[in-house]
N, C-alpha and C positions, 0 to 999 in steps of 0.2 A: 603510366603517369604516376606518379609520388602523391601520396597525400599529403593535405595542407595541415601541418596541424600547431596551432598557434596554443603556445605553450606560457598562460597566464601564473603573475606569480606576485607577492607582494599585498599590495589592499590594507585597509585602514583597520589593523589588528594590532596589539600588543606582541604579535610573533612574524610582525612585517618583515625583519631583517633574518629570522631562521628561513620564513619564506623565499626570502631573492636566494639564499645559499641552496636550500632545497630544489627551486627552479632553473639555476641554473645547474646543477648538478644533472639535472636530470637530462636537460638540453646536450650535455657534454658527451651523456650515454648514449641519446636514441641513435637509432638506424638508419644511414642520412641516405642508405640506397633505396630506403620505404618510405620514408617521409622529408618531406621540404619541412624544414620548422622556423616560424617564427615567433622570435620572445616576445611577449607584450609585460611588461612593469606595470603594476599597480602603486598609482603613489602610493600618500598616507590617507589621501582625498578620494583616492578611488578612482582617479584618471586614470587612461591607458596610455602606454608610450611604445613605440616600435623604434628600431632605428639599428644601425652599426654595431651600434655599441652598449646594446642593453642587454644582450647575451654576451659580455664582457666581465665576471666579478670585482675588476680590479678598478670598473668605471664607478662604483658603487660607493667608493672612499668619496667623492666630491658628487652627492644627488644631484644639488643644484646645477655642476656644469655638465652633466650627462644629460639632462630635462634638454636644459637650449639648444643642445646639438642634436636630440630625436623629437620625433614627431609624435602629436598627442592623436589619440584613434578614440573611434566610436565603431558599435558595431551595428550594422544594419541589413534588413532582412532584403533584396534585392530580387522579386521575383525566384524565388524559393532558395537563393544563393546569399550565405552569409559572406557580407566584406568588414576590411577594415577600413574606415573612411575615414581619412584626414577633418580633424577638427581645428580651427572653425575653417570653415571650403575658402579655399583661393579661385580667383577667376582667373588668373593667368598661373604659370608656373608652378602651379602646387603639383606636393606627389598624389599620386594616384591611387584608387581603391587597391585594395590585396582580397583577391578569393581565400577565403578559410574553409577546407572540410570539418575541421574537429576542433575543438576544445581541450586544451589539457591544464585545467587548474592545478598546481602544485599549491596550494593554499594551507594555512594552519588557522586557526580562532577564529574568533567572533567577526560577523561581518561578511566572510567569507568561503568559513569551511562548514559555516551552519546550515546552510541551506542560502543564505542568501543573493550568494554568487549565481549558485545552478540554477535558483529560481529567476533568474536575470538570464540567465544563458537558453535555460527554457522556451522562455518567453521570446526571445529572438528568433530561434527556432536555429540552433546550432546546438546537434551531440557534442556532448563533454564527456570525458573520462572521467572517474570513481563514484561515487555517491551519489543518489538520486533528490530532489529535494527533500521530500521525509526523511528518509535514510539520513541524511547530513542533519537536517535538525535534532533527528528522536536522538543521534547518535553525542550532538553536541550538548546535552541536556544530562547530564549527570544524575537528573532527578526520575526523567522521563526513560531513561535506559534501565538503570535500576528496576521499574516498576515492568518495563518487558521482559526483561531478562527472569526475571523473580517469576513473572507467570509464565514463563518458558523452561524455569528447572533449571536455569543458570546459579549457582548458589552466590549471591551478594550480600554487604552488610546493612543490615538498615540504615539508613538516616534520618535527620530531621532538615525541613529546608524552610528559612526565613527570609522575608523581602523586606523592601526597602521600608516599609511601614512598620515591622516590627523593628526596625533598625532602630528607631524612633524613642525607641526606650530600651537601652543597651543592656540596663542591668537586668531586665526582664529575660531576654535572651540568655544571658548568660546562664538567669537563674535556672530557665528552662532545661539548658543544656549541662552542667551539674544532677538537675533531680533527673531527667531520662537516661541519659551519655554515662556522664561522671566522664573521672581522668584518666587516663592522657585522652583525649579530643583530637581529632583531626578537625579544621576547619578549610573547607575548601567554595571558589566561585563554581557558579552551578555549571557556565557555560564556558569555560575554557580551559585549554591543554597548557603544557610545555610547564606543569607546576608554578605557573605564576597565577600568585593572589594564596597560595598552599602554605598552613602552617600549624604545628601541633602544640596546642595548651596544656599544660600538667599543673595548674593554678588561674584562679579567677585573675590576675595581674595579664598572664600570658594569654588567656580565652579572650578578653578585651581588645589586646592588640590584637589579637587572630582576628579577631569577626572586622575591627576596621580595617586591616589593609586587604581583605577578601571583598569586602564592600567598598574599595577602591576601583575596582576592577568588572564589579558586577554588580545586577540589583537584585539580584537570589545568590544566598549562599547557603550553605549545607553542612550538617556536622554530623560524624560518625565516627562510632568507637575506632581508637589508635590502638596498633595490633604491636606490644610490648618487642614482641621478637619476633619479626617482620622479614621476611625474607620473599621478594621482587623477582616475579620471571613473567617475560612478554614475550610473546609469539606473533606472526603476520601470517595474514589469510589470503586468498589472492583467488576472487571468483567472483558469482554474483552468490543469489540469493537462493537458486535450483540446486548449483555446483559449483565448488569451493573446496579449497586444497591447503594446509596449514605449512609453516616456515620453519625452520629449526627455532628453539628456544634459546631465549638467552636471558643472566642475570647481568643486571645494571649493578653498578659498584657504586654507590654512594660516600659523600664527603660529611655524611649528618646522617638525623634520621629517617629523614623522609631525600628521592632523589630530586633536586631545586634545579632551574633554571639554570644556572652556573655548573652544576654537573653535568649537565645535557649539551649544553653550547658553547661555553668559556672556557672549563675547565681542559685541557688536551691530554689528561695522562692517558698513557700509554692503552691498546685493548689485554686481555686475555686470552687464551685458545687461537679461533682460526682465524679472528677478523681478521681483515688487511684494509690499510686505510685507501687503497689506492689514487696515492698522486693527492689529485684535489680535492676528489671523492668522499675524501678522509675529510669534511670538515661537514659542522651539523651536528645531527643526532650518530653520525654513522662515526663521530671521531671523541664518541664517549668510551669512557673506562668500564668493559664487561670483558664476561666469559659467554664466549659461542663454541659449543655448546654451555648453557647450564648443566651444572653437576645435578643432574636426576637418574632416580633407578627410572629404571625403564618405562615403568607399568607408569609413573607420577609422571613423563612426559607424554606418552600418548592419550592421559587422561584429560592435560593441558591442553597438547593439540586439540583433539577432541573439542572438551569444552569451546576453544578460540572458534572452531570452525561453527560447532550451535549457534555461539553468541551472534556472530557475523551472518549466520543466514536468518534468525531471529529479528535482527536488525532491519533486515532488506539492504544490506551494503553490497557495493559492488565496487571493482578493482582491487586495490590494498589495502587493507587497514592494519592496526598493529592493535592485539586485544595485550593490557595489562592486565596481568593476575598477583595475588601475592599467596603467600602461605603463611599462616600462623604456626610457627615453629613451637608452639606450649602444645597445641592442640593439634598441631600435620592435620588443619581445616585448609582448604583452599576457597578463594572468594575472586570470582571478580571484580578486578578496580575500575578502570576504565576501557575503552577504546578509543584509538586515534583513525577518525573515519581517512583522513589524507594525514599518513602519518611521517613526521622529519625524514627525510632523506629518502622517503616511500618505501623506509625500511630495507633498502637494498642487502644491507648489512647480513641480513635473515635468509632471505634466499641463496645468496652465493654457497652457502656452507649444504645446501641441498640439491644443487644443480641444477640453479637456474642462474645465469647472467644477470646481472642489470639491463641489458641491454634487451634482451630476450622480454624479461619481465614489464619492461616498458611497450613494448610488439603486445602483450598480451594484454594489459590492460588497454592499448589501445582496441585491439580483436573485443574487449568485452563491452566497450562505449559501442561501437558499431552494431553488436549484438543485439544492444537493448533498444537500440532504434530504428532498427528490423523488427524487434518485436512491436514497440509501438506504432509503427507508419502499419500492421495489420487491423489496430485497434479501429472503433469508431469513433470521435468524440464531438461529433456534430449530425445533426439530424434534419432534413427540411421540416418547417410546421406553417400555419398560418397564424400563430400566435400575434404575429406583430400586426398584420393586414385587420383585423377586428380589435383591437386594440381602444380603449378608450378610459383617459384618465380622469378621476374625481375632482372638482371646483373649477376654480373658474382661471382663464389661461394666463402665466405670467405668475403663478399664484406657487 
């Protein structure tokens, strides 16, 4: 019998639409002799939708007429069996529940890839694939990663991180960030990927606009020295937290100084080296402009891996993630920059060049959701007590 595994993708983020690309990409890959899959769409709302035509990309040009032709879901715990239930219930004619084994969020940013999703999937009581709820928050927290990483021996750069209350008096920040920082400044949102809300200051005119379109996007943002001669290479990990395996390297080619949003998604020049865009496959993160390999001597690549694969088990991540690094080419210092816990395209790009399939790599991340919920269904997390039977509460009742 085939597993169920309903393959969520979309949600009310700023990277909703790399999301539907990402999702169904992935849909396109898996192993249809191991698994039954069905898409489910996350609006902008965070409804769910099943139907025909939602593992369709080409339905995606017109939202609004793909909605009224599929059916909107809820998911519900049914005697220890997770379905998707037609919302809101027909009494005659409606369709029917779907049994789901698994979860496969293909999900990016806020909302979704933080933790908020799994802790929703959690709580149903349905395994998901990649990132466990902490692992997705500490990992979506640019501030909170840093500080583990830093006490794990990861080498990262300081920052400083302001909220919405220091926003409140702008030139204060700035000034802060001048006497700690100085220039060039990076200014980034604390909690999300794909370089949106990202921009570098080399004057008080450009640090202004930096810190409000960062605080467009988020209510913490973060500023850390800009590395003059910056040179970008990211790696994908693919394990959990025990055991874990890293991807070939590669550098991203930027259109500026930093790699933006439009490099990543819009832009389509050509790859470098071995990528190959295959077919559809090619769009996303996976149909950006790099070289696979990165030109590294030998020893600076497996010192990367290396490092990707600490960061990732420090983390507690599980499935894919893709760890950014950069190098400062003045000093050949290397730093962590970020991780993407569910990274664009889940990074397929990275694996192929080491011999693994997308297809294969989609089999094992599903083999490592399963894993983790073997390990927990051994755990105990309820006890009998008579706490409640003597029970008695203070004033008076109604009160």
């Amino acid at each position: 019998m085939k597993t169920k595994v309903a393959v969520l993708f979309g949600g009310k983020t700023v990277e909703h639409e790399v999301s539907v690309i990402s999702g169904i990409q992935a849909i396109m890959a898996m192993d249809t002799d191991k698994y039954e899959i069905i898409p489910v769409y996350m609006t902008k709302d965070n409804d769910m939708y099943t139907g025909s035509s939602v593992g369709d990309i080409k339905a995606y040009r017109d939202i609004p007429a793909l909605l009224k032709k599929s059916q909107r879901v809820i998911m519900v715990n049914e005697g220890g069996r997770v379905q998707l239930v037609p919302y809101p219930a027909k009494l005659l004619g409606g369709a029917k529940p779907v049994d789901i084994d698994i979860a496969f969020p293909v999900v990016h940013g806020t909302n979704v890839e933080d933790g908020a999703l799994q802790g929703y999937l959690k709580t149903v009581g349905i395994p998901f694939v990649g990132p466990d709820v902490t692992a997705s928050a500490i990992s979506m927290d640019k501030a909170i990663t840093k500080a583990v990483l830093k006490e794990a021996g990861v080498p990262v750069l300081d920052a400083n991180v302001y909220t919405m209350s220091d926003y409140e008096d702008i030139d204060a920040v700035a000034g802060d960030i001048e006497k700690t920082i100085g220039y060039p400044v990076i200014i980034k949102p604390v909690n999300l990927g794909s370089s949106v809300g990202i921009g570098i200051a080399k004057s008080r005119d450009e640090l202004i606009d930096a810190i409000d379109d960062a605080f467009r996007y988020a209510v913490r943002i973060m500023a850390e020295h800009a590395i003059s001669k910056l040179r970008e290479i990211n790696c994908a990990v693919l394990g959990d937290e025990n055991e874990a395996i890293a991807s070939e390297c590669e550098e991203p080619l930027t259109s500026g100084e930093i790699l933006s949003y439009e490099d990543k998604y819009v832009n389509s020049g050509g790859k470098k080296g071995g990528a190959k865009s295959g077919g559809s496959k090619g769009a996303g993160m996976a149909n950006l402009s790099r070289k696979i390999p990165a030109e590294l001597a030998p020893g600076k690549r497996e010192e990367i891996r290396e490092l990707a694969v600490k960061a990732f088990k420090a983390l507690g991540c599980n499935g894919v993630s893709r760890i950014d690094f950069m190098i400062d080419e003045e000093s050949g210092r290397l730093y962590f920059n970020e991780i993407n816990p569910i990274p664009g395209s889940l990074a397929f790009y990275l694996w192929e060049p080491v011999g693994v399939p997308y297809k294969e790599l989609l089999s094992r991340m599903i083999e490592l959701a399963l894993k983790r919920m073997r390990t927990e269904e051994a755990l105990t997390f309820t006890f009998d007590t008579n706490i409640l039977a003597n029970a008695r509460l203070g004033g008076k009742q109604g009160e």
